[in-house]
N, C-alpha and C positions, 0 to 999 in steps of 0.2 A: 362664534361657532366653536363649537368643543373637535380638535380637531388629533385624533388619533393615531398614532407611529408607531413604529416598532421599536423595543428600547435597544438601546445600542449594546453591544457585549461588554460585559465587564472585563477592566483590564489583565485579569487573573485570566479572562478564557480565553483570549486572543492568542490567534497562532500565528504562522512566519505568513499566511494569506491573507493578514490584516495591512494595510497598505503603510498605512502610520508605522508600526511594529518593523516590517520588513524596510522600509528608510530606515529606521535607528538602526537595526541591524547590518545593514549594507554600507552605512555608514563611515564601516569601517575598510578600509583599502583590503587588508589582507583579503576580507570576506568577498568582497564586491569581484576583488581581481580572480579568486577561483570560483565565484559565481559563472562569469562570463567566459573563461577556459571552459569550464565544464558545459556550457549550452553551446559554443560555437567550438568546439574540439579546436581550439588554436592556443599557442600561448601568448601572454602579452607582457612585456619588461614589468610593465606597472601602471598604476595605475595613479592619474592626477586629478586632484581639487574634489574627492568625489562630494556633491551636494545632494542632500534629501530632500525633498517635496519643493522642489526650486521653482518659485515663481518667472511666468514667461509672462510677458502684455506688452503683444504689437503697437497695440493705438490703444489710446484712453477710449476707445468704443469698440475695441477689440474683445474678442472672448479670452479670457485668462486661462495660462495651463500651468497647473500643480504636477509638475514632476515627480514622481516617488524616487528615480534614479537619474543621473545626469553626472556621465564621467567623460574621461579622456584617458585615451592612451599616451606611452611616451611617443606613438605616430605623429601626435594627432587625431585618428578614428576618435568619432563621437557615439555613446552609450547611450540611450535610456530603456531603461528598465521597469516596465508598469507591472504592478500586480493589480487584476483583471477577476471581480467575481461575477457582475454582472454586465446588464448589456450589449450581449450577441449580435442584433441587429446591425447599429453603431460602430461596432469595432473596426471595421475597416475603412470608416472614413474617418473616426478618431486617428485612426494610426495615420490619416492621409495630412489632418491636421495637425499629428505633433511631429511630422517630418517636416512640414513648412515651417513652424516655428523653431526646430529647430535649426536650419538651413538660415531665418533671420537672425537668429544669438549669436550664430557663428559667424557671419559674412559682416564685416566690419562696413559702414558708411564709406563707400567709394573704391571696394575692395573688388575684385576681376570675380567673375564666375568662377573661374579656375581656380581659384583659392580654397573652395569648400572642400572638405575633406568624406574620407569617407564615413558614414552613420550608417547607425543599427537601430531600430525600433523595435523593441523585444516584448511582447505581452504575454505574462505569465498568467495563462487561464485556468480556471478552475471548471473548466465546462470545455467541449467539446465544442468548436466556433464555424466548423464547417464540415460535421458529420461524419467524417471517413475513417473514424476510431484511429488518425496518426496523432503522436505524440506532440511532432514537430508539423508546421507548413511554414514556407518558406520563401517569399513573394521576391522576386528581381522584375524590375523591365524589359521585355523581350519583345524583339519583333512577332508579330502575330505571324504571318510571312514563311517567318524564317526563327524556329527559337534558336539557334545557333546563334544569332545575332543579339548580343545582348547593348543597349543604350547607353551603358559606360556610364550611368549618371551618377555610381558609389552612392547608391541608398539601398538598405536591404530592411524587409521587416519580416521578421518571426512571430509566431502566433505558438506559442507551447501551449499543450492539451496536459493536463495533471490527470485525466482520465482515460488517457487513451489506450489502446487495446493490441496496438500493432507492435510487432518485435524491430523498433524501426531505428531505438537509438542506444547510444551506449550504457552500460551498467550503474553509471554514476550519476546519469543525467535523469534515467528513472527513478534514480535513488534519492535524487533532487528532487523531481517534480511529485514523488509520492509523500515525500513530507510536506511538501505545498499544498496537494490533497487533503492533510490528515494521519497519513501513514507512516511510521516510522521504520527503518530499518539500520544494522549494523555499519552502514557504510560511514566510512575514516569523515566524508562531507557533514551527509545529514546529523554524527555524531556532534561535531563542531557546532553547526547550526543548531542545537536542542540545547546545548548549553548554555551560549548565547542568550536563547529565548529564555531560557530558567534564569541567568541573570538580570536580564533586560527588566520581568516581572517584580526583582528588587528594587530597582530605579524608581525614585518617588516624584523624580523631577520629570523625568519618563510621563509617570500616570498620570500628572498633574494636568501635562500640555496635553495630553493626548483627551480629558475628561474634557478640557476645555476647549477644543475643537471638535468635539462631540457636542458639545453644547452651543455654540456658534453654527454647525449645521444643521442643528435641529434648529435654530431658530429660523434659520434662513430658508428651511425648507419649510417651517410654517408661514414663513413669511409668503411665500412664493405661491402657497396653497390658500390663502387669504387673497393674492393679489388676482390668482387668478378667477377664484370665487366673485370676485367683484367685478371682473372683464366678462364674467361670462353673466352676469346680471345685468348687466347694462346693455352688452351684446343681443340677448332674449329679450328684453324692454323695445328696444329700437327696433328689430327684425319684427316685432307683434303689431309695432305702430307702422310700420311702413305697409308690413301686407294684407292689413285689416282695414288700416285707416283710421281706428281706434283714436281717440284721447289719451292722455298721457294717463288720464285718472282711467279708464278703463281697461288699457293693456296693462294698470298695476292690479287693477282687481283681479283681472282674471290670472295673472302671475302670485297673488295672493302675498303682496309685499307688507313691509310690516308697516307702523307709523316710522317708524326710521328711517327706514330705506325710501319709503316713499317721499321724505322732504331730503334726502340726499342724492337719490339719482333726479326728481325735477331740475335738481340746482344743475346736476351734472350734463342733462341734457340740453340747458338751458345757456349752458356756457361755450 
């Protein structure tokens, strides 16, 4: 089956909202450490180990998570940093999922509850994820009750909006988030960050990985678009013979299968 995709950006047009692009760039300490100063208006000594697209996998039958960002401070506080273009729906139990995995990275084999530090979950959206045209939303655990009372559990997650409308955060933080949009402006940040990306664009070892995990996804997603084409044919076969009572040879006529499929799913219904 001829199966059609959209073709991926070439690396010349990629911006700091490419996820690949903004790991290399975050990459680096200085950048990552005044990233996180400017979204959470705090400052931090420094910043340790930062890793790009850092692989997580709880269980060999666990779902795996590709980190774009994954730091430390000199606390201890644990970072990560997702740039976020789509799925809206997802995003808050995504964020519920890379809390837990990170809560496992960190909590060593036989290590006390008390040991977990405090984490930040920070999704850098390119969309508005809960409607209210704010910049920023800002999730903690609180009693229903009583919000006063907060759970002490030291996990926070952030949801930034790149298009939001409200006068809600500081001057350098929009200054941030509108070149994550697209938009550039004079600021001493987003200046640094443009240059960066102009450099990053000369990097051939850069293009290279980055062509070739473009090309590993697209297989994988045709792959996945094939596997499921074929669960849902065999799924339509069986549901026609159970509720008809049909023959195998007459719930394929009327599914209209070809000579192929028809001596591939017998076998498969037959196993």
């Amino acid at each position: 089956m001829d199966i059609k995709l959209e073709p991926a950006k070439d690396w010349e047009e990629l911006g700091l909202s490419n996820d690949f692009l903004f790991g290399k760039i975050m990459s680096k300490p200085e950048l990552c450490k005044q990233m996180l100063e400017t979204i959470l208006d705090i400052e931090i000594e420094r910043i340790e180990y930062p890793e790009a697209q850092k692989s997580i996998i709880e269980e060999k039958d666990a779902r795996s998570v590709r980190l774009d960002i994954y730091v430390r401070d000199g606390k201890g506080t644990v970072y990560n940093v997702e740039i976020q273009t789509v799925g809206k729906k997802a995003l808050p139990k995504k964020g519920r999922y890379y809390q837990s995995m990170l809560d496992i990275q960190e909590l060593n084999k036989g290590e006390y509850y008390k040991n977990l530090k405090q984490s930040y979950v920070i999704f850098i959206c390119t969309f508005d994820a809960f409607h209210e045209g704010r910049h920023r939303y800002t999730f903690e655990n609180l009693c229903r009750e009583n919000h006063d009372l907060s759970l002490g559990d030291g996990t926070t997650k952030i949801f930034l909006n790149t298009e939001g409308i409200m006068d809600d955060i500081s001057g350098d933080l929009k200054a941030f988030l509108d070149y994550i949009g697209g938009r550039k402006s004079d600021n001493d940040f987003v200046k640094k960050l443009d240059e960066e990306v102009k450099m990053a664009k000369q990097n051939r070892e850069w293009r290279r990985e980055y062509m070739t995990l473009m090309m590993r996804d697209r297989e994988n997603i045709e792959k996945g678009i094939e596997q499921g084409i074929e669960q849902g044919k065999l799924a339509s076969l069986k549901s026609l013979i159970d509720t008809t009572g049909w023959t195998i040879t007459q719930a394929m006529d009327a599914l209209k299968f070809s000579a192929e499929d028809r001596e591939k799913y017998t076998k498969a219904l037959k196993n």
